[in-house]
ROSE-4610 file (N, C-alpha, C; in Angstrom, 1 decimal, always signed):
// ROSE-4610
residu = [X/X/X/X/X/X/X/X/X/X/X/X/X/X/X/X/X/X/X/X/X/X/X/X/X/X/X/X/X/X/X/X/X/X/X/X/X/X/X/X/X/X/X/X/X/X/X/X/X/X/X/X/X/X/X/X/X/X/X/X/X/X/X/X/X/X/X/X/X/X/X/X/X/X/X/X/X/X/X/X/X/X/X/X/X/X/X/X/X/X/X/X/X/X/X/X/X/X/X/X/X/X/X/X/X/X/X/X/X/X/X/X/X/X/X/X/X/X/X/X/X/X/X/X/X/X/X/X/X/X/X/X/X/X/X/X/X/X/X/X/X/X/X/X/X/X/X/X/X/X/X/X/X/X/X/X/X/X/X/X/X/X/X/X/X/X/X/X/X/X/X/X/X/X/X/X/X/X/X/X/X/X/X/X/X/X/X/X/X/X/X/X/X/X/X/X/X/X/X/X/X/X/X/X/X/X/X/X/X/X/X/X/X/X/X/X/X/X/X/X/X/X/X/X/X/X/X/X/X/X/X/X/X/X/X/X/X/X/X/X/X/X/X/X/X/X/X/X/X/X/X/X/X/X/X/X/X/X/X/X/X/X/X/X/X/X/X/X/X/X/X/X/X/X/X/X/X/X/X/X/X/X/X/X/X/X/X/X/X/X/X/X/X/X/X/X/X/X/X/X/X/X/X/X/X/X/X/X/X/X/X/X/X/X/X/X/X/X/X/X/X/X/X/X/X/X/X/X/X/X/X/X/X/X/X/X/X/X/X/X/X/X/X/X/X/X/X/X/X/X/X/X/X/X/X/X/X/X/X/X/X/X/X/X/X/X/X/X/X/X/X/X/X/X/X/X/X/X/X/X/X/X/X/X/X/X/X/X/X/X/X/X/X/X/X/X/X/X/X/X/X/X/X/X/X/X/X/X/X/X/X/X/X/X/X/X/X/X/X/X/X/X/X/X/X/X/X/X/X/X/X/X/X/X/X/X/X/X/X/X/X/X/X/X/X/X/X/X/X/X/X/X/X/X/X/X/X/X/X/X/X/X/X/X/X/X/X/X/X/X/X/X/X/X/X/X/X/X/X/X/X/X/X/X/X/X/X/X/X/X/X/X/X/X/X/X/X/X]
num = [1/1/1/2/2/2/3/3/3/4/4/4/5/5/5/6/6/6/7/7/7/8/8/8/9/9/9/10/10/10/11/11/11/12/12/12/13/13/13/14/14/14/15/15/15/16/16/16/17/17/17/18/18/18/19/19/19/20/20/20/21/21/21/22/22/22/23/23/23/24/24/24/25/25/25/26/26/26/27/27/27/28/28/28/29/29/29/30/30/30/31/31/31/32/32/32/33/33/33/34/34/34/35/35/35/36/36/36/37/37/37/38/38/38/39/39/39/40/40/40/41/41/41/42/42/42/43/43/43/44/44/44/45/45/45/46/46/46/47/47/47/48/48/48/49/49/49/50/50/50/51/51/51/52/52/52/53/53/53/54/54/54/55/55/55/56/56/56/57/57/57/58/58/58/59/59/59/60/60/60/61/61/61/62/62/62/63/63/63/64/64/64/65/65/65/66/66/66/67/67/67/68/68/68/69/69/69/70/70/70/71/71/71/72/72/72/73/73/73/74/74/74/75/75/75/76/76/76/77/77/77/78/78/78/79/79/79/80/80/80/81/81/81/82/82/82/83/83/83/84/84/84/85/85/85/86/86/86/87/87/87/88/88/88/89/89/89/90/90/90/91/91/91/92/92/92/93/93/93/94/94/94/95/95/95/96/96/96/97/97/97/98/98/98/99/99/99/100/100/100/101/101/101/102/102/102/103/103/103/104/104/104/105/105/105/106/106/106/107/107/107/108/108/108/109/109/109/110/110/110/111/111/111/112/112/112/113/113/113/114/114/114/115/115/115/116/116/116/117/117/117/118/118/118/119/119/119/120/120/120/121/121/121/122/122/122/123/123/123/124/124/124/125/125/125/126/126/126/127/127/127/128/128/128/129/129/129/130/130/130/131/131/131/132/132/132/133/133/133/134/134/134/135/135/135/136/136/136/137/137/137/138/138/138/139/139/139/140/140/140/141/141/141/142/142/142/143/143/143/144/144/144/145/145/145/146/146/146/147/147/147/148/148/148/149/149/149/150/150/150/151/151/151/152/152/152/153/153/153/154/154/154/155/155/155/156/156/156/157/157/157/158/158/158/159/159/159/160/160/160/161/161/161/162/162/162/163/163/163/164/164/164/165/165/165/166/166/166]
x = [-11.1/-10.6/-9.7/-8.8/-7.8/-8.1/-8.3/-8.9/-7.4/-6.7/-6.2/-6.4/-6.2/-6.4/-5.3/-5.5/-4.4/-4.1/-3.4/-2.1/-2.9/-3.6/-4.7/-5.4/-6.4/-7.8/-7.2/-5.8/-6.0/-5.8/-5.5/-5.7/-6.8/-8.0/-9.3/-10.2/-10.8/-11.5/-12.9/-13.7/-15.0/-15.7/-17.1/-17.7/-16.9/-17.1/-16.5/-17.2/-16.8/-16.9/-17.7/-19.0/-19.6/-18.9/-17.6/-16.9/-16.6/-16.4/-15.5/-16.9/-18.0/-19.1/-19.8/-19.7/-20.1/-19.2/-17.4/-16.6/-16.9/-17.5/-17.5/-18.7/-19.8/-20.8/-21.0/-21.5/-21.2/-21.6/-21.5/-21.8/-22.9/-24.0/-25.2/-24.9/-26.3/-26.4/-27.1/-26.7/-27.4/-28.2/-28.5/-29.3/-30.4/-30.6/-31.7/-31.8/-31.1/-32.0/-33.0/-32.6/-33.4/-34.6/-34.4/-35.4/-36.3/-36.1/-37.1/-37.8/-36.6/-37.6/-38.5/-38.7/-39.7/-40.9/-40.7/-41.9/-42.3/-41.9/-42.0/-42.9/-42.2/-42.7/-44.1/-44.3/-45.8/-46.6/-46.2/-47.2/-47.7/-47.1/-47.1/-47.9/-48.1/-48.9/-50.3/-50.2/-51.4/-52.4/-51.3/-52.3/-52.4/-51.4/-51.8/-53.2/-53.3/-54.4/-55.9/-55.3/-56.7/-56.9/-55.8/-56.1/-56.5/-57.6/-58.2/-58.3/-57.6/-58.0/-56.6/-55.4/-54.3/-53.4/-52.6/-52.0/-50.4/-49.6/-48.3/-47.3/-47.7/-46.2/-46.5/-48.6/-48.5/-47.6/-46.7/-46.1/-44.2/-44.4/-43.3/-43.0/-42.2/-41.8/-41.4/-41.1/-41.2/-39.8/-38.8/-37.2/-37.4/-38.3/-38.5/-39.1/-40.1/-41.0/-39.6/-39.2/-37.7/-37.3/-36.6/-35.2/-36.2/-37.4/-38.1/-38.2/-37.8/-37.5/-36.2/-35.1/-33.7/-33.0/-32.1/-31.1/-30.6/-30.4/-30.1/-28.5/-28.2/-26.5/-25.7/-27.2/-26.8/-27.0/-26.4/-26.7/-28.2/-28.7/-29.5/-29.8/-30.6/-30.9/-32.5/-31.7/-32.9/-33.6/-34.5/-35.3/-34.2/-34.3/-33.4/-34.1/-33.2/-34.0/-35.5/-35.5/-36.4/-38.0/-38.6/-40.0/-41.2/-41.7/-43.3/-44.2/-44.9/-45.6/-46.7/-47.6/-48.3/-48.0/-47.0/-46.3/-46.5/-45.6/-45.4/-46.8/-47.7/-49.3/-49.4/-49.6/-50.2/-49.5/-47.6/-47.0/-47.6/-47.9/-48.5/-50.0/-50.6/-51.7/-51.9/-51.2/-50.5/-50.0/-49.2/-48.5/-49.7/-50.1/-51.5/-52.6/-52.7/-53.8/-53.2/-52.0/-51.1/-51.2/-50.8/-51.5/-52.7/-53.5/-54.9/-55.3/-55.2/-55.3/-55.2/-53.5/-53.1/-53.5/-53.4/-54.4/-55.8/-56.4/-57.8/-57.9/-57.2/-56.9/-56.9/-55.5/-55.0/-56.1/-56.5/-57.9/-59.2/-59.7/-61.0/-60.4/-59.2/-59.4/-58.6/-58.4/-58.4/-59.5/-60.4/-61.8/-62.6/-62.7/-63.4/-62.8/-61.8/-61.2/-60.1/-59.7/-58.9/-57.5/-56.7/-55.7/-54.6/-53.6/-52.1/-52.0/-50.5/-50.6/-50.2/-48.9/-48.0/-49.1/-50.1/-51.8/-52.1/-52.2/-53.1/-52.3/-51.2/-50.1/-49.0/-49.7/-48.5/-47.3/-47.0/-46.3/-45.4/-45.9/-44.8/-44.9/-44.1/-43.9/-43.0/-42.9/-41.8/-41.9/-43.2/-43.6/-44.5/-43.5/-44.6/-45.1/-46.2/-46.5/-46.4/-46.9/-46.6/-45.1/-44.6/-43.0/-42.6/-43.1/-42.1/-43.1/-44.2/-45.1/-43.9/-43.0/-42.0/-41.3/-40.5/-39.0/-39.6/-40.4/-40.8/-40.8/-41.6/-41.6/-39.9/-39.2/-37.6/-37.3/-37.5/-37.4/-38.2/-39.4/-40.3/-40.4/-39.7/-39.3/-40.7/-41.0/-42.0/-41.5/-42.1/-41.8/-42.5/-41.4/-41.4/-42.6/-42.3/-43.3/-44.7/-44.3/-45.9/-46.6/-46.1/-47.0/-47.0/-45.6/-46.2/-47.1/-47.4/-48.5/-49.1/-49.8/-51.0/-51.0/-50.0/-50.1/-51.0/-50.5/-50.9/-51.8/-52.6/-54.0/-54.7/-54.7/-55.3/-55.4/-54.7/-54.4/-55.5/-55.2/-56.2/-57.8/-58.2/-59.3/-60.4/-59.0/-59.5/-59.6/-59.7/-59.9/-57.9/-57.6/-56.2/-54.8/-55.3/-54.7/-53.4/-53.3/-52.4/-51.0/-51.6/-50.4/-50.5/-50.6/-51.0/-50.0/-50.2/-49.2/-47.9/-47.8/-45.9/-45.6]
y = [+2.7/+3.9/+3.7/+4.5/+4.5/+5.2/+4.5/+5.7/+5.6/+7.0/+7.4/+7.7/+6.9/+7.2/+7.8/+8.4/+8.6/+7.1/+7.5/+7.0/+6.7/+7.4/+7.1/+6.0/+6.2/+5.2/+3.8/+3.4/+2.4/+1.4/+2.0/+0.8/+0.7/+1.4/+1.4/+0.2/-0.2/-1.4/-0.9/-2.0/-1.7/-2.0/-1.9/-2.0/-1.7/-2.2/-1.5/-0.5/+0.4/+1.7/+1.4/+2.6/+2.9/+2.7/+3.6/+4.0/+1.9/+1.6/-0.1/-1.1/-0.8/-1.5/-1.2/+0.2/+0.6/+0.5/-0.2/+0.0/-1.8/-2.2/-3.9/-4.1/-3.2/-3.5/-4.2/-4.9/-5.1/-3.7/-3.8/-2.8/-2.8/-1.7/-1.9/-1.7/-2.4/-2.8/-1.2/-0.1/+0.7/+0.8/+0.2/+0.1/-0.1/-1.8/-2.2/-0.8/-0.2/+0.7/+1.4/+1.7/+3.1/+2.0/+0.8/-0.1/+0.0/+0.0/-0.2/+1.4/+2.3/+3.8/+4.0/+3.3/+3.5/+2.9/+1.4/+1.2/+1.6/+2.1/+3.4/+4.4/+4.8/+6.3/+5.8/+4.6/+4.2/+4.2/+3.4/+3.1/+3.9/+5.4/+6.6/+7.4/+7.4/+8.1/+7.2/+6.1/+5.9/+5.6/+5.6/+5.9/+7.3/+8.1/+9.6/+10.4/+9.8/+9.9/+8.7/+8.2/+6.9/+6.4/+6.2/+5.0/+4.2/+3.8/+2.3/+1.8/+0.6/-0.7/-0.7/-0.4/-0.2/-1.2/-2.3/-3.3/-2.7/-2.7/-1.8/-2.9/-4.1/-5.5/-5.5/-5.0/-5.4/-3.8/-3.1/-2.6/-2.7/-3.7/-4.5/-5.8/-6.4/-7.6/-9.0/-10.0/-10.8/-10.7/-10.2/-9.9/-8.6/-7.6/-6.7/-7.0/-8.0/-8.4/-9.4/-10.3/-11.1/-9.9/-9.0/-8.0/-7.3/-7.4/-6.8/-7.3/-8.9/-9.7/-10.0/-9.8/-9.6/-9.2/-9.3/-8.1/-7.5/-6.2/-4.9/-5.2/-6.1/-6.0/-7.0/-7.7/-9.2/-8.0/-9.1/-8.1/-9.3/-8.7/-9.0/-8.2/-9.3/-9.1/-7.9/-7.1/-5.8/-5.9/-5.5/-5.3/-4.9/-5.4/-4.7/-3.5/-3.4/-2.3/-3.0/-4.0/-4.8/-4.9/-4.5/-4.3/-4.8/-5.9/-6.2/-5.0/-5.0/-3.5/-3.7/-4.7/-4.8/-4.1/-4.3/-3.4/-2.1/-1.9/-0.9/+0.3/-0.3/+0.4/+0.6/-0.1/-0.4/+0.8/+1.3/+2.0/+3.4/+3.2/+4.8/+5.2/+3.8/+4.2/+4.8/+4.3/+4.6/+6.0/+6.1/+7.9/+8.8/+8.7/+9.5/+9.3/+8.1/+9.0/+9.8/+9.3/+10.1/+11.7/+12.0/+13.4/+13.8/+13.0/+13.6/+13.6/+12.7/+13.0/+14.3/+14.4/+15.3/+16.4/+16.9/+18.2/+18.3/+17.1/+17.4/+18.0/+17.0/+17.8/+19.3/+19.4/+20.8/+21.8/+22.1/+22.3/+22.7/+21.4/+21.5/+22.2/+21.7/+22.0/+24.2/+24.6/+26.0/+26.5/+26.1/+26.8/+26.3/+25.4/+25.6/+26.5/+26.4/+27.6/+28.1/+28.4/+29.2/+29.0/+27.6/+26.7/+27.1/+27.4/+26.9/+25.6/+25.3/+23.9/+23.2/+24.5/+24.1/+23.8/+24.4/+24.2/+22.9/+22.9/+21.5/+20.1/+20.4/+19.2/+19.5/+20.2/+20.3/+19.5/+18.2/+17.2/+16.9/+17.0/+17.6/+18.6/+19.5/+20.8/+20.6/+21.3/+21.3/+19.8/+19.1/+18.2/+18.6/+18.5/+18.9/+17.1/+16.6/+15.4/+15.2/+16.3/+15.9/+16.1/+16.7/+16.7/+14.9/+14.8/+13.7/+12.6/+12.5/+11.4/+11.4/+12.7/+12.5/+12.1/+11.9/+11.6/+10.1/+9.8/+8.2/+7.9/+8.5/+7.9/+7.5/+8.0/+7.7/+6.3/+6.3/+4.7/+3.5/+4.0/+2.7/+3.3/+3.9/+3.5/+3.7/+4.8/+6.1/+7.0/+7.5/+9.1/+10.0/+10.9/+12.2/+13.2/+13.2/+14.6/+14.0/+12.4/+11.9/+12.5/+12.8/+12.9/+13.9/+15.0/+16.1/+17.0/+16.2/+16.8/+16.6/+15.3/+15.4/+15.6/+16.6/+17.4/+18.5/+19.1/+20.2/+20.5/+19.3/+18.7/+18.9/+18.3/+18.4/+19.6/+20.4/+21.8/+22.9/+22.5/+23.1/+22.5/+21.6/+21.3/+21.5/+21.6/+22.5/+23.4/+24.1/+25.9/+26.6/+26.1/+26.8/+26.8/+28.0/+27.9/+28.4/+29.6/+30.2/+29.6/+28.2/+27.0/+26.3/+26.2/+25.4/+25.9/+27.2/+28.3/+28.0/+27.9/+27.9/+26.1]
z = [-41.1/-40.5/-39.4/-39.4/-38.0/-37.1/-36.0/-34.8/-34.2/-33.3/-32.5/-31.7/-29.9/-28.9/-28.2/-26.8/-26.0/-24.9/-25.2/-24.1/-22.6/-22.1/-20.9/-21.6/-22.4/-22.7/-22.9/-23.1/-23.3/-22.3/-21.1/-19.7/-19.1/-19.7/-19.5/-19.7/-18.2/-18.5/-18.6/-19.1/-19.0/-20.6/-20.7/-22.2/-23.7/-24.5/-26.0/-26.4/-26.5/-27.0/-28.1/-28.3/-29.2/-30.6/-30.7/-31.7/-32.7/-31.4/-32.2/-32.1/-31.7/-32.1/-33.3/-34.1/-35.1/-35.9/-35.7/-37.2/-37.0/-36.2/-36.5/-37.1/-37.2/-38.1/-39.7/-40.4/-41.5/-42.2/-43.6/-44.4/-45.0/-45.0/-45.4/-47.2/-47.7/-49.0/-49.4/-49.8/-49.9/-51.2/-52.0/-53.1/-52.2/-51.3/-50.5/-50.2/-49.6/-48.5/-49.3/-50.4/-51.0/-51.3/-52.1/-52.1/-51.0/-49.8/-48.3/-48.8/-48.9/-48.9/-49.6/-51.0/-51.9/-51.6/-50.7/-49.9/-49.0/-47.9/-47.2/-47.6/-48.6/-49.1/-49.6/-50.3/-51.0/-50.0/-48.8/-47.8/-47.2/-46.8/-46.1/-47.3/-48.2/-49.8/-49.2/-49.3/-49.4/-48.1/-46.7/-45.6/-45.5/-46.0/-45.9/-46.7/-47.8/-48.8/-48.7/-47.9/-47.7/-49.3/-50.0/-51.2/-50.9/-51.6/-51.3/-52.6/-52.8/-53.6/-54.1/-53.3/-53.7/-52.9/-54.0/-53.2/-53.5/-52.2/-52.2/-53.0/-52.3/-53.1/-54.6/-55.0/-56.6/-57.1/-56.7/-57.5/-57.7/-57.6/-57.3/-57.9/-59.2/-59.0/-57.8/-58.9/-57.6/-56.8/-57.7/-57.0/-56.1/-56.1/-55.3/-53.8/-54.5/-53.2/-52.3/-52.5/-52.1/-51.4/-51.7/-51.3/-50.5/-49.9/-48.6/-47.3/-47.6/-46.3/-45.9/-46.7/-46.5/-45.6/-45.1/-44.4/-44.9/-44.5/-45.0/-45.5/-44.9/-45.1/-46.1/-46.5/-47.9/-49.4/-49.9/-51.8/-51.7/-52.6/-53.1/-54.7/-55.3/-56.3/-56.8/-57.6/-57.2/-58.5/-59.0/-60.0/-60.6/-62.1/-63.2/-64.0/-65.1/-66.3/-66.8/-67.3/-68.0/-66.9/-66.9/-66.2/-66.9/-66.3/-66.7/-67.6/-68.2/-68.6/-67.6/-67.3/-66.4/-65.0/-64.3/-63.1/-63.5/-64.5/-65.0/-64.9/-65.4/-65.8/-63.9/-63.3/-62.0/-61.2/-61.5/-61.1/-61.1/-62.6/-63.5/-62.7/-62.5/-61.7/-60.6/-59.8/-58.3/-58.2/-59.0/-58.9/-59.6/-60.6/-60.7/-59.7/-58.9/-58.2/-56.8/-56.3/-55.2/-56.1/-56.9/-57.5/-57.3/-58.1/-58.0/-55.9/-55.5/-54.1/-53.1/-53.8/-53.1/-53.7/-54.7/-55.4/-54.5/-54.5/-54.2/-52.8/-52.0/-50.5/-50.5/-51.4/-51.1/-51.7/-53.0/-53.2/-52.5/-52.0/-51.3/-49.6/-49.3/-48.0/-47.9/-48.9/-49.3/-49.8/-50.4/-50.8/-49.5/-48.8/-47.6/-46.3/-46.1/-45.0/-45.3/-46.5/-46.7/-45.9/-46.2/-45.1/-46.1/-45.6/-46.1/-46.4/-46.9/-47.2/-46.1/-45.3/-44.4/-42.9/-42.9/-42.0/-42.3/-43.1/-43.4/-43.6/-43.7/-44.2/-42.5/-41.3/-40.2/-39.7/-40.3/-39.7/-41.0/-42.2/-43.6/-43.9/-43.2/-43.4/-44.5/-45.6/-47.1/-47.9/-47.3/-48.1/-49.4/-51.0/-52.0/-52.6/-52.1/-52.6/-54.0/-55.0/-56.1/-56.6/-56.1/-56.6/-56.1/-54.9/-54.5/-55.5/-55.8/-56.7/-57.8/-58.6/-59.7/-59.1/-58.2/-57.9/-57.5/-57.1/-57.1/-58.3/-59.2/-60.6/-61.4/-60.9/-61.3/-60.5/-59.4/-59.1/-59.7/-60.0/-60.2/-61.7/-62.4/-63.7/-64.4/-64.5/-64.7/-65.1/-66.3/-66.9/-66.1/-65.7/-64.2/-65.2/-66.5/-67.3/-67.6/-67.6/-67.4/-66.0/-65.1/-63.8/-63.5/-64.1/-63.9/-64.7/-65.8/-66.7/-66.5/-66.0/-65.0/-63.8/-63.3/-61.9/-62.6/-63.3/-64.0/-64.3/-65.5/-65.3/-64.5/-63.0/-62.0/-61.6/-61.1/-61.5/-62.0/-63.4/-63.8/-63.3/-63.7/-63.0/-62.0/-61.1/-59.5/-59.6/-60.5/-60.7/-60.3/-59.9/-59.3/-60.9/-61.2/-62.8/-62.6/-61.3/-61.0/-61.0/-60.4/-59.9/-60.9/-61.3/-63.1/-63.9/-64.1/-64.9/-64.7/-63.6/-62.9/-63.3]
């Protein structure tokens, strides 16, 4: 980018400017990034939900697990199309029970006091867990109608048919 200064700033001494410390930055790898988000997002599902017996790296190859200790700003080598079925299963597991979880929550804690979601969930406010359990399933290479049919499922189960319906 070409920055244009005046005619003043440039007999100006003192520190480098914000502006020319941020265009000397390297370029981030933005695939990694989304890669970091997906672990993020797992780890935050599963302390949010108190999963237990849930290991975050086993849903992950070994080129996934690599590109976690990285710098953000190297290529690295990301998981391809080709996926273990074993990952794969452990993936499907993982996002089914971040559903069932979050149903149950939402659920029990409305037939006990009658809570909003936006009450009970105060700090993700416009957080729909199961929607985002599908949009994770697009990264970790999961069918989105697999988990929303067992959103649904759950759903129904809980007696909340209403939400089931839609």
């Amino acid at each position: 980018p070409v920055l244009d200064t005046e005619d003043a700033w440039l007999s100006v001494e003192g520190p480098v400017s914000i502006v020319e410390l941020a265009l000397e930055q390297k370029r981030i790898h933005y695939p990694l990034v989304d890669h970091q988000f997906v672990l993020c997002t797992v780890l935050y599902a599963i302390m949010r939900f108190s999963l237990k017996s849930v290991k975050p790296l086993s849903l992950f190859d070994s080129k996934g697990k690599n590109a976690f200790f990285k710098d953000l700003t190297s290529i690295q080598l990301l998981p391809s199309g080709d996926m273990d079925p074993n990952i794969l299963s452990i993936r499907q597991q993982f996002l089914l029970k971040v559903v069932s979880a979050a149903v149950q929550t939402l659920c029990s804690s409305q037939k006990d006091k009658e809570v909003s979601e936006e009450e009970l969930f105060p700090f993700e406010k416009g957080k729909n867990w199961p929607t985002l359990a599908a949009d994770l399933a697009q990264y970790l290479q999961i069918s989105e109608d697999l988990v929303r049919r067992h959103y649904v499922c759950e759903l129904y189960s809980y007696g909340m048919d209403h939400l089931g319906e839609e």
